[in-house]
KEBANU-390863 format. One record per residue (C-alpha): residue in one letter; x negated, y, z. Coordinates in nm, 3 decimals, padded with zeros to 5 digits, m for minus. Layout:
N
- r; x; y; z
- A; X; Y; Z
...
***
This chain:
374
- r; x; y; z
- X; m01.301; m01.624; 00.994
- X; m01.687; m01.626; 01.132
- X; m01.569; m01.367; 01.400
- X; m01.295; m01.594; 01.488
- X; m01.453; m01.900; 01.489
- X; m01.775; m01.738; 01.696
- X; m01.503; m01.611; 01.976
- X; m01.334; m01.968; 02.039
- X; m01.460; m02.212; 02.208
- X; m01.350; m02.608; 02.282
- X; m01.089; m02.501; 02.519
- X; m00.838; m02.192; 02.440
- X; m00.913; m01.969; 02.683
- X; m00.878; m01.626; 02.668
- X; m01.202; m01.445; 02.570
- X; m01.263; m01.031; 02.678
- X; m01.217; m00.859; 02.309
- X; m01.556; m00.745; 02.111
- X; m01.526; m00.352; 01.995
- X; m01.523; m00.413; 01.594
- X; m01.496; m00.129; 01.360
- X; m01.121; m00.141; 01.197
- X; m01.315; m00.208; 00.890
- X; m01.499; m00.557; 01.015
- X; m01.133; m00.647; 01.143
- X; m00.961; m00.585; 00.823
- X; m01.268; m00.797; 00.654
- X; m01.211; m01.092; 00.913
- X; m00.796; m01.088; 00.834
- X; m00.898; m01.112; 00.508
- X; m01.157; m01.428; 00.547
- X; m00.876; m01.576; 00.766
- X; m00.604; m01.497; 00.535
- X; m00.846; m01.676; 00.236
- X; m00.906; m02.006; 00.454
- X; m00.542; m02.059; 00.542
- X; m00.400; m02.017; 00.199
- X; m00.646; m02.228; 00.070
- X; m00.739; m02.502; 00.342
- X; m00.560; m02.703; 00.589
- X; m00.719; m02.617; 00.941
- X; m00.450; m02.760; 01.189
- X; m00.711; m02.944; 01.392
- X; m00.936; m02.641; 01.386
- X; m00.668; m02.420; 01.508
- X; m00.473; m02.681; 01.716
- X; m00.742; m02.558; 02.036
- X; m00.775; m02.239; 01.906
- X; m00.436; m02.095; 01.805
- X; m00.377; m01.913; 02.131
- X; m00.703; m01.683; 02.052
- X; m00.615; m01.652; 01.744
- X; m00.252; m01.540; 01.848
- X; m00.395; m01.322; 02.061
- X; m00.621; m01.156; 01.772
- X; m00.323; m01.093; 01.538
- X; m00.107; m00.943; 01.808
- X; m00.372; m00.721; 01.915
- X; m00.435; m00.608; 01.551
- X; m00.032; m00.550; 01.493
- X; m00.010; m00.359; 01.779
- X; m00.333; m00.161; 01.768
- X; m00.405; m00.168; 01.390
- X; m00.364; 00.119; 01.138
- X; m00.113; 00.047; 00.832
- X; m00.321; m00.190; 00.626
- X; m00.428; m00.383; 00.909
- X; m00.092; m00.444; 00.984
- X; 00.027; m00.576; 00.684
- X; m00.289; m00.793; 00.650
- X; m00.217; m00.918; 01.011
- X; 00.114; m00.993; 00.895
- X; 00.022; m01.215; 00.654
- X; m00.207; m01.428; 00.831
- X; 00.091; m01.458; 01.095
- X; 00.302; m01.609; 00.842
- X; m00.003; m01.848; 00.715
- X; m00.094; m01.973; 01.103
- X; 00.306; m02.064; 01.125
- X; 00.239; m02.258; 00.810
- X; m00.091; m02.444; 00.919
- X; 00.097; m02.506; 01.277
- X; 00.364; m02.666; 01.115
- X; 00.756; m02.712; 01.255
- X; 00.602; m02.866; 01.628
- X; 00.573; m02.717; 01.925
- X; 00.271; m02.552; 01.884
- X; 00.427; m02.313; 01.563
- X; 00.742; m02.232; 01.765
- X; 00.469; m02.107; 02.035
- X; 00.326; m01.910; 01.785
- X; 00.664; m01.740; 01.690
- X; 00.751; m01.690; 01.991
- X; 00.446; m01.455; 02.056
- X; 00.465; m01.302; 01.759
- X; 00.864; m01.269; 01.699
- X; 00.895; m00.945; 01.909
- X; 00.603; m00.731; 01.744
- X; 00.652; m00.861; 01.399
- X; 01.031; m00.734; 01.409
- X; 00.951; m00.394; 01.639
- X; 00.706; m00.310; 01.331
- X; 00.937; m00.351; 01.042
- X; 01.214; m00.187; 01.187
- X; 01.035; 00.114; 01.319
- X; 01.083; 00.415; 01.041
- X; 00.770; 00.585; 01.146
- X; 00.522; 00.253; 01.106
- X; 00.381; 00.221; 00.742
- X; 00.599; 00.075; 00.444
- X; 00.359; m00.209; 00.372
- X; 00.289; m00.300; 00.653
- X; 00.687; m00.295; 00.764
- X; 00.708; m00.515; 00.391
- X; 00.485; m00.778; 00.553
- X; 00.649; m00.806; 00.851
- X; 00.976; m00.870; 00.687
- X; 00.787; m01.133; 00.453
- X; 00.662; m01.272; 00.781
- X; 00.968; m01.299; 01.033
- X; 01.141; m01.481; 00.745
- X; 00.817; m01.756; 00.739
- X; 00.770; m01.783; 01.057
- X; 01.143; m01.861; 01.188
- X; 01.203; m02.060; 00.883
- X; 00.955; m02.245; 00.977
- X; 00.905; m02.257; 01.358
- X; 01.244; m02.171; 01.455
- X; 01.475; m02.432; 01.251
- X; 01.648; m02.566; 01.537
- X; 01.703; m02.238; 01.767
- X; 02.010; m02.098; 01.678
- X; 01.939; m01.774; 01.886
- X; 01.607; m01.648; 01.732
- X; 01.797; m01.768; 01.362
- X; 02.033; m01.509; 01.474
- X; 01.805; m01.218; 01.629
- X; 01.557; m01.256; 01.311
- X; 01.815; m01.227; 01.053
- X; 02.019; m00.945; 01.285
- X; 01.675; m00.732; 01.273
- X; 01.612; m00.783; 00.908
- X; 01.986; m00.698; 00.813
- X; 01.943; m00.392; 00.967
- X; 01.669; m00.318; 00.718
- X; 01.817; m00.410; 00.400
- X; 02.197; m00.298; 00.461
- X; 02.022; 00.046; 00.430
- X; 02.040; m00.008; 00.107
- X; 02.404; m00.045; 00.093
- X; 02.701; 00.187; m00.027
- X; 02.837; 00.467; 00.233
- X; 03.229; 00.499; 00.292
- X; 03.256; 00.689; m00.064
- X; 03.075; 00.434; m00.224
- X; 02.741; 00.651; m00.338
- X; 02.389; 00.429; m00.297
- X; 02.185; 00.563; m00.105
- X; 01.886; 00.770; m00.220
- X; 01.593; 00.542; m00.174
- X; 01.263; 00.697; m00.062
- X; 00.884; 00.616; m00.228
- X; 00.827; 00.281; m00.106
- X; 01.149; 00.167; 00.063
- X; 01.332; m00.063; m00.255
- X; 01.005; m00.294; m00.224
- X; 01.069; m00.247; 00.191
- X; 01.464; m00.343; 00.127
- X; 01.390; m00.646; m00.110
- X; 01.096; m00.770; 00.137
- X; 01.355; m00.768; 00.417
- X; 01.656; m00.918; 00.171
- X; 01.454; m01.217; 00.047
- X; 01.353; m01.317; 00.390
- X; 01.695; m01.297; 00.525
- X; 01.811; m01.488; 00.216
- X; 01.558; m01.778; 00.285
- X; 01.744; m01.770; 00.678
- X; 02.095; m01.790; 00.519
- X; 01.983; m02.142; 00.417
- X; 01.978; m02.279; 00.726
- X; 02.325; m02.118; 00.866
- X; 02.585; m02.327; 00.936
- X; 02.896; m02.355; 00.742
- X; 03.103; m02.118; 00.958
- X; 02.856; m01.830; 00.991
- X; 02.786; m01.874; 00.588
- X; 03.178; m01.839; 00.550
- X; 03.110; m01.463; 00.781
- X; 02.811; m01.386; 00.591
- X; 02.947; m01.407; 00.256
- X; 03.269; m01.228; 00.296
- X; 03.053; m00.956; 00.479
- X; 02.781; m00.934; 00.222
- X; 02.902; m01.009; m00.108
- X; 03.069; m00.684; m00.230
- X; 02.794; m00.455; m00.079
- X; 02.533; m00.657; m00.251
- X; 02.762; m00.660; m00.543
- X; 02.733; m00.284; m00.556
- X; 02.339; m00.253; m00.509
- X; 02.308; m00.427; m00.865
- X; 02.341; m00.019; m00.977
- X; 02.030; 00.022; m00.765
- X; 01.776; 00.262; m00.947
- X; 01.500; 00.023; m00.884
- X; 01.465; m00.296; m01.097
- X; 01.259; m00.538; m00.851
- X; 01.531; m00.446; m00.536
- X; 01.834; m00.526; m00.864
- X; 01.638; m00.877; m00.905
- X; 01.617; m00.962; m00.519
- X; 01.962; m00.890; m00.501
- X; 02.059; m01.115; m00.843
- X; 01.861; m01.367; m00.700
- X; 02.083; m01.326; m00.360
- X; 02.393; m01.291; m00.478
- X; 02.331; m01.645; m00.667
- X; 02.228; m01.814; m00.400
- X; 02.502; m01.670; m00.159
- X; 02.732; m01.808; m00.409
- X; 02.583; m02.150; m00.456
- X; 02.600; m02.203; m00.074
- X; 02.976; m02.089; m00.092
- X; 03.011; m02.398; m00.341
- X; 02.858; m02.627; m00.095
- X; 03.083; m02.571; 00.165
- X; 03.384; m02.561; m00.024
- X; 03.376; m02.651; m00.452
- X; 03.641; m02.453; m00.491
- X; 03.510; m02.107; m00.372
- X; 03.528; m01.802; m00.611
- X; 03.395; m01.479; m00.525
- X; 03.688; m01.220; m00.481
- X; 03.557; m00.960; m00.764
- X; 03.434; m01.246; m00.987
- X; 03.527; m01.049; m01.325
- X; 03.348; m00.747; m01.233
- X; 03.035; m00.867; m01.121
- X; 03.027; m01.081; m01.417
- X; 03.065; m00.767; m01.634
- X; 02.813; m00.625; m01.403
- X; 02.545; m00.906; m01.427
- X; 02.610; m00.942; m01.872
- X; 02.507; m00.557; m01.825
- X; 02.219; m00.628; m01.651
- X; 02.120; m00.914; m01.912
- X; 02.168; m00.703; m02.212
- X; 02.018; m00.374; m02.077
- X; 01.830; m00.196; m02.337
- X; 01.769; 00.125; m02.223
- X; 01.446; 00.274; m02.324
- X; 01.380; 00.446; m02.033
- X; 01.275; 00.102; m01.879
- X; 00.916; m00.001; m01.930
- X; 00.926; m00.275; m02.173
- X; 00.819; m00.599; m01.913
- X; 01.080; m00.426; m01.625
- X; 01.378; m00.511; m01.950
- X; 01.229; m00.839; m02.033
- X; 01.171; m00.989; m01.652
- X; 01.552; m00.845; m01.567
- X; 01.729; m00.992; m01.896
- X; 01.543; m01.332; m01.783
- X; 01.705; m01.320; m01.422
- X; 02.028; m01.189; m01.519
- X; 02.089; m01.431; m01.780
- X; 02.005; m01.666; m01.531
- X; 02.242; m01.579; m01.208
- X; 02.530; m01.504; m01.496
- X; 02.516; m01.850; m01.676
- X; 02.506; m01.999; m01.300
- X; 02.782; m01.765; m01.162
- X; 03.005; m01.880; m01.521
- X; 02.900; m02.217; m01.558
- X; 02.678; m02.317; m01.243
- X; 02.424; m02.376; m01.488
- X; 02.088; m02.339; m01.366
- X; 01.770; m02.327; m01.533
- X; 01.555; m02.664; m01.435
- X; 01.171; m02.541; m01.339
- X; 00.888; m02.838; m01.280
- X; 00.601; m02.690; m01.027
- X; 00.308; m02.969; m01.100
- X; 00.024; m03.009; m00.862
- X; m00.230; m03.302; m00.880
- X; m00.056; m03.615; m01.011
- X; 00.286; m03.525; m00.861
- X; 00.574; m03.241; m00.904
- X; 00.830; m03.106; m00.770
- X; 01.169; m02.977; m00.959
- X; 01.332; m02.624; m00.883
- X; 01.693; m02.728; m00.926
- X; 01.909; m02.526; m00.775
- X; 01.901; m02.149; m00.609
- X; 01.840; m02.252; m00.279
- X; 01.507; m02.418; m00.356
- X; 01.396; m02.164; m00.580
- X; 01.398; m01.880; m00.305
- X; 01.276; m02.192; m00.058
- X; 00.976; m02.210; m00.277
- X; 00.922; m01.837; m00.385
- X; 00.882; m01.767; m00.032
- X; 00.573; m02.000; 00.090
- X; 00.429; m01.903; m00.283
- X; 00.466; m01.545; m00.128
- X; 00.303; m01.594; 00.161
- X; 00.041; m01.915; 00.017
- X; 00.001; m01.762; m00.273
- X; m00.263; m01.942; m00.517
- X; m00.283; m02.174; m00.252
- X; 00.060; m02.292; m00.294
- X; m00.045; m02.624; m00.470
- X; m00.271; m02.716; m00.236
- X; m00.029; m02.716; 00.038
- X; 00.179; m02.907; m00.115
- X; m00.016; m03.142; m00.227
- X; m00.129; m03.203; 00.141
- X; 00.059; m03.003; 00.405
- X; 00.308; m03.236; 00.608
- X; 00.536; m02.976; 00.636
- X; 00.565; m02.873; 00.250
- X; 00.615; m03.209; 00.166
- X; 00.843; m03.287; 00.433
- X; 01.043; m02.999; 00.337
- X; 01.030; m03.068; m00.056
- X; 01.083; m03.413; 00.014
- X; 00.770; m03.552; m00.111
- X; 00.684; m03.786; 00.188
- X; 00.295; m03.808; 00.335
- X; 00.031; m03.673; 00.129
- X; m00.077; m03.960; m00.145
- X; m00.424; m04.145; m00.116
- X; m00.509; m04.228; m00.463
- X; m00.781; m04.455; m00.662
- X; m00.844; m04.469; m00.946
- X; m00.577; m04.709; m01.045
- X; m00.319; m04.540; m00.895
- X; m00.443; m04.228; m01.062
- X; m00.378; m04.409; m01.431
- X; m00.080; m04.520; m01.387
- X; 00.180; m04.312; m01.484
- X; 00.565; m04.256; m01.393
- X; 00.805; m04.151; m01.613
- X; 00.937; m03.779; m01.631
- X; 01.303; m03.878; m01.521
- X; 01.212; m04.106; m01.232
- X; 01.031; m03.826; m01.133
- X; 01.317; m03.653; m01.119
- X; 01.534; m03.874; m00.969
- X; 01.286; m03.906; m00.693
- X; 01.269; m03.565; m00.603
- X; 01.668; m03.510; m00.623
- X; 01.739; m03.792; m00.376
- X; 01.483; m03.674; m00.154
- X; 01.566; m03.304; m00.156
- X; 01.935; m03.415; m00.074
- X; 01.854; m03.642; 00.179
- X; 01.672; m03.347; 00.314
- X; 01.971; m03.116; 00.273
- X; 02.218; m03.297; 00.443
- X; 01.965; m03.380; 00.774
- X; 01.935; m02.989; 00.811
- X; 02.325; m02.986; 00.781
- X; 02.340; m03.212; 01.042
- X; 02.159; m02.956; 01.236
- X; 02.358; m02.678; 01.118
- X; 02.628; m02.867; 01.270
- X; 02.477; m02.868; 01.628
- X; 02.401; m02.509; 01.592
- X; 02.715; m02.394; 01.538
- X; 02.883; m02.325; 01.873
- X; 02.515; m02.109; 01.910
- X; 02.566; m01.913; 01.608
***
């Protein structure tokens, strides 16, 4: 962050770049990486972001493997500190074409094409709400990732390769976290396209890509209900067979947490898939909280704890656009007398359900003007 920092200046101009061993860049990504997770630095960066653009670009383009995923990372953490304005979209649309030439280029390392995926997803969730064309190229380049993954004409999965199930679930949550903001005609496209491939990569060998695509499958089908309360997946009776499998697995062969974490999941997406039944989680930070309902803001979350990790609660506690997207208002100012007084549990609640909503139907509104785009 010190190398950054030294390098910028009170205007943004662009500086000649300093040789630095690929071990003092890696360090730096790492500092920066650190201070955005666990800081808000929008005014720092608001004069600054161009260089610092510039410095994650260059280490994308020029870095080795682990440098790449590290520069990755801190993309996806700028587009966070930038926020949904002008200046974030200005970031994406630097970073946009190198982020998706890296993860969907066979011959470029597996992590670092894993971060990139992570990364697209963040940064045109985030920066790219309202453009219906880089919705579309984002989640047409990360398809093309994941559907690898998917059945050939007889049927048979695929093979995967060392490393590429962690690649294909990278790439699968991300576009997952897009689908959200589709509008209700391309969701209708999406999940008559998607749902019996993903259906069929529940037999994946790997257990972490089988819980990505749980996860996705639930969510494609909650979205389904939201546009229309009647919808019903085609092959409802086998994937339900399929998913009470998946909750009841026992084989030994497993290691013993890999059983436990996909019987959790699977019980899950099958109670919600039966009985759209879904189990409430409360994420507390400070004196407030925020309740994971419903699919959609479970993978919502997931994804800025992916990319925020520890730092997560902090963000929301004081990020405008975490609480503007969790519906939490501006960030609180409390005394001490604020600080003892004490709201119930189920206003709580009520709170955050109204305001997530409320929310929800203002992005629909968008979806709406997006859809002759998409």
């Amino acid at each position: 962050a010190n190398i950054v920092q030294s390098r910028c200046r009170r205007t943004d101009v662009a500086l000649p770049p300093v040789p630095l061993s690929a071990k003092t860049r890696l360090a730096a990504l790492d500092s920066l990486g650190g201070a955005f997770s666990s800081k808000l630095l929008y005014d720092f960066l608001l004069e600054r972001r161009l260089t610092v653009s510039d410095c994650l670009e260059r280490s994308l383009r020029k870095g080795g493997g682990e440098e790449q995923a590290a520069a990755a990372t801190v993309c996806a953490q700028l587009c966070v500190q930038l926020g949904g304005g002008d200046e974030g979209e200005e970031g994406f649309k630097i970073l946009r074409p190198v982020l998706s030439a890296i993860m969907i280029d066979g011959c470029a390392s597996v992590a670092a094409r894993q971060s990139c995926a992570r990364a697209l997803g963040m940064c045109c969730y985030v920066s790219a709400a309202e453009d219906g064309e880089d919705l579309v190229k984002s989640m047409s380049h990360l398809e093309s990732v994941f559907t690898m993954s998917y059945p050939n004409r007889e049927g048979t999965l695929p093979t995967p390769n060392a490393g590429t199930p962690g690649l294909h679930g990278a790439a699968l949550h991300a576009w997952a976290l897009l689908v959200t903001l589709c509008p209700a005609s391309r969701l209708t496209v999406l999940l008559d396209l998607h749902l019996p491939k993903l259906q069929a990569c529940l037999e994946s060998s790997d257990v972490n890509y089988r819980i990505a695509v749980g996860e996705t499958i639930a969510l494609l089908v909650e979205l389904g209900r939201d546009i229309d309360r009647e919808f019903e997946f085609e092959d409802s009776d086998t994937l339900c067979e399929s998913l009470k499998g998946l909750a009841t697995d026992g084989n030994k062969h497993r290691a013993k947490n890999d059983r436990r974490k996909q019987r959790t999941i699977f019980r899950e997406v099958l109670h919600y898939i039966e009985n759209e039944d879904f189990s409430e989680e409360k994420i507390r930070f400070g004196v407030e909280g925020i309740y994971i309902d419903s699919w959609m803001r479970r993978r919502v979350y997931d994804a800025f704890k992916e990319v925020l990790e520890s730092g997560v609660r902090h963000h929301l506690q004081f990020n405008p656009l975490l609480r503007d997207i969790f519906g939490l208002g501006p960030p609180l100012i409390l005394d001490s007398s604020v600080k003892s007084s004490k709201i119930s549990r189920f206003e709580k609640h009520l709170f955050n359900s109204a305001a997530f909503k409320a929310r929800t139907k203002l992005r629909n509104k968008v979806r709406d003007k997006r859809a002759d785009v998409m």
